[in-house]
C-alpha positions as CSV (number, residue, x, y, z in Angstrom):
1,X,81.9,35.7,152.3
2,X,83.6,32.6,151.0
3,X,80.9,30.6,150.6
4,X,77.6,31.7,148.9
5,X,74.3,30.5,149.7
6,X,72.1,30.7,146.8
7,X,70.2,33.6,145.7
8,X,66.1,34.6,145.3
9,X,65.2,32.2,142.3
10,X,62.4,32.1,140.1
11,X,61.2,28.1,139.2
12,X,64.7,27.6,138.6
13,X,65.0,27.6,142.9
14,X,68.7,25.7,143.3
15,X,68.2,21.8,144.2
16,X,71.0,22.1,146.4
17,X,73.0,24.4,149.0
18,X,76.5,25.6,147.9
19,X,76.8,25.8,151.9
20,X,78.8,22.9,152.8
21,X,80.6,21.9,155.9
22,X,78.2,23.1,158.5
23,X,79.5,22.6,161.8
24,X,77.4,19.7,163.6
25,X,76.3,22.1,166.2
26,X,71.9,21.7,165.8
27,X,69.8,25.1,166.5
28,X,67.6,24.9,169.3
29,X,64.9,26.3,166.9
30,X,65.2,23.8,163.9
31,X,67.8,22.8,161.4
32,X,71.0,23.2,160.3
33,X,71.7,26.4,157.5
34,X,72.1,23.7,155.4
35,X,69.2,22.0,155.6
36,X,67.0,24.7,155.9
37,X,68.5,26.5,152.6
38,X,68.0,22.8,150.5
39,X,64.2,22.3,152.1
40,X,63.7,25.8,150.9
41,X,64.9,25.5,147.9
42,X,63.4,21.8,147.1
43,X,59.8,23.1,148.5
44,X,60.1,26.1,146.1
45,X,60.9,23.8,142.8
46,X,57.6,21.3,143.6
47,X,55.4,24.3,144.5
48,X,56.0,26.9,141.6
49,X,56.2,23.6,138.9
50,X,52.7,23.3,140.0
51,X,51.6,26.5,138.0
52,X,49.5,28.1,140.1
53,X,49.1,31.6,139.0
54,X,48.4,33.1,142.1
55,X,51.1,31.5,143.7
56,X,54.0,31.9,141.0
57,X,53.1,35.9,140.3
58,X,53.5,36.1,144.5
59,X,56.7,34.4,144.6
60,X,57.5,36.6,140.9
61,X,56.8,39.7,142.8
62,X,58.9,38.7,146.3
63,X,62.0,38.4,144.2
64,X,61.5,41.8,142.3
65,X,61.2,43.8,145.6
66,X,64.4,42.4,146.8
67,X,66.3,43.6,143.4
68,X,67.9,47.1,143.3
69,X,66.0,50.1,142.5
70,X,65.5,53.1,144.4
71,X,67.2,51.5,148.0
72,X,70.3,49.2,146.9
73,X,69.6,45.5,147.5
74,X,71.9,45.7,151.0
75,X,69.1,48.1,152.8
76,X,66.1,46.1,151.1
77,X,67.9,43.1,152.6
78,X,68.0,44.4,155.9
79,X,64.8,45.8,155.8
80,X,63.0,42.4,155.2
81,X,65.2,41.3,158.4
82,X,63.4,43.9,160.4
83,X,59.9,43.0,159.0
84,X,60.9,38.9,160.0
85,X,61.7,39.7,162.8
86,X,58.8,41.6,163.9
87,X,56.8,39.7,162.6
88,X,58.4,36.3,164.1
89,X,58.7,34.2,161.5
90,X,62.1,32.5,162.0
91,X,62.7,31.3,158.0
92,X,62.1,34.9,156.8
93,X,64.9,36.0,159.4
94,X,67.3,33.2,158.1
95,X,66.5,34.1,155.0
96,X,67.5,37.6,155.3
97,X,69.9,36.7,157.8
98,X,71.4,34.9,154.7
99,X,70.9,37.0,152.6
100,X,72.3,39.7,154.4
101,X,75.7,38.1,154.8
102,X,76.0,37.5,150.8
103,X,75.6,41.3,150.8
104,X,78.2,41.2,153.6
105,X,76.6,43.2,156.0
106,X,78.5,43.9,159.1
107,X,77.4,42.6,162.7
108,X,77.1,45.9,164.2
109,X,74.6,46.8,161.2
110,X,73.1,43.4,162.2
111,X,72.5,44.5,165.8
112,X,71.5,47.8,164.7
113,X,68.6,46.2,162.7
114,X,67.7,43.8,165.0
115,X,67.4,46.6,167.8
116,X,64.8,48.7,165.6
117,X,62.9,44.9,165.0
118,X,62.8,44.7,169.0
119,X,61.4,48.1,169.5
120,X,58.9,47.7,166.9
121,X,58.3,44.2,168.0
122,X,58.3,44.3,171.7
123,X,59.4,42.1,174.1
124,X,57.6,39.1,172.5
125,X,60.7,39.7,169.3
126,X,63.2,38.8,172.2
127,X,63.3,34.4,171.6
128,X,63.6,35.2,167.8
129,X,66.4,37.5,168.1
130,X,68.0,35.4,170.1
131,X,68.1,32.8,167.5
132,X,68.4,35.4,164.8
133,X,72.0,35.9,166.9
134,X,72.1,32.4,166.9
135,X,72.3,31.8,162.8
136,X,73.8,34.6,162.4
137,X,77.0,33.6,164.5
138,X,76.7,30.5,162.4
139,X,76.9,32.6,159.0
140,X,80.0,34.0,160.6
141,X,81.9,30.8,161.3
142,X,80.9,29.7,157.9
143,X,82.6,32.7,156.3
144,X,85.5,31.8,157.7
């Protein structure tokens, strides 16, 4: 990709998105990739600067899982997607969605991981993988 969204972060979370340009098309499920990656990263500056111990060792160990060790950070990536999605939380899949296209995963492996999230998930997965498609196609045209 062209243009890099930025990475896990400790307390040093980036203030702003290196996504720019967005196309002014909204997402019937929230904001724009932009927005949604400068909330994120704003909202994790104010709550790890609070020092919270409990909270800044659980964001410490989210980041390490997603580093490289025995599975490459690609299949870790791709394996959160699955667990997002399943689970239906829609900023973990753009997260990973994200992610996923800094580690410039394909579409068909998109599709591939979104179909295993759908058979795990059931048929309740289906509105969040349409709008998993959804930002996904977005990441696309951005890479462009």
């Amino acid at each position: 990709m062209t243009r890099k969204i930025p990475k896990r972060k400790r307390a040093k979370a980036v203030a702003s998105s290196s996504v720019k340009g967005s196309d002014e098309r909204s997402h019937e499920h929230g904001a724009f990739l932009e927005d949604f990656v400068q909330f994120r990263a704003r909202l994790n500056v104010e709550i790890l600067n609070e020092g919270n111990l409990v909270i800044n060792r659980f964001f410490a160990l989210d980041t390490r899982t997603y580093e490289a060790g025995a599975l490459d950070v690609r299949t870790k990536e791709l394996l959160g997607l699955v667990a997002s999605l399943v689970l239906r939380c829609d900023d973990c899949v753009t997260y990973h969605l994200t992610r996923c296209a800094e580690e410039r995963v394909t579409r068909p492996e998109i599709f591939e991981c979104l179909s295993v999230g759908l058979v795990v998930g059931g048929s309740i997965v289906i509105p969040h993988l349409r709008r998993a498609v959804d930002r996904w196609s977005e990441l696309e045209r951005l890479a462009n």
